[in-house]
N, C-alpha and C positions, 0 to 999 in steps of 0.2 A: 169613831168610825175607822174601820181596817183598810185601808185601800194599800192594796200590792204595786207599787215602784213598778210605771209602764209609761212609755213615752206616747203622747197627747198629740194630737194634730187638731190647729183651729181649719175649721174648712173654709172659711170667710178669709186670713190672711196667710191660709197654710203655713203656719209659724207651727213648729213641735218646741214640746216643753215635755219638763217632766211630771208625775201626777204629784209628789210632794210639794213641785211649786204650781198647780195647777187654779189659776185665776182668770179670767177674763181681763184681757191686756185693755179693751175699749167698750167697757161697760154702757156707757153713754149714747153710744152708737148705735144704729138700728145693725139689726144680723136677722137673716132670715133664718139661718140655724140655730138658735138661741134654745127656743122653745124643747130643743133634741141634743143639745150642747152637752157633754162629757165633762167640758173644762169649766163651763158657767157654773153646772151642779153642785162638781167637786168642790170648789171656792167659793160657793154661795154659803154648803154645810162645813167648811172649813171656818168661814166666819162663825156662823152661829155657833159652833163648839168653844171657837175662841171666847164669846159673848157667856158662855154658859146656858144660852137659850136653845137646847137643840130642840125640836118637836117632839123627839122620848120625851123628853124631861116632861115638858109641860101636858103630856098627856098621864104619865106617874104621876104629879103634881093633881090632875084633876080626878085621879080617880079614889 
């Protein structure tokens, strides 16, 4: 996944970060913004890539 080098704002603790290290700092925690989240997304497909399991793959895989 290509993502362009842009600074992040969580709107829950307005903390900016940048999208390279873009993660959810408190996963755990309820956030109303979550579902609309820039930084959760980014870091959710960040892991999966890391894993090898992106949702590409496993739809190449199934077809």
């Amino acid at each position: 996944m290509m993502i362009r080098n842009m600074e992040l704002v969580c709107e829950k603790y307005n903390q900016k970060m940048d999208s390279e290290a873009a993660r959810c700092r408190h996963p755990d925690e309820y956030c109303k913004f979550r579902s609309s989240c820039i930084i959760h997304y980014i870091g959710k497909e960040q892991a999966r890539e890391s894993r090898g399991n992106s949702s590409h793959e496993k739809e190449k895989d199934q077809k």
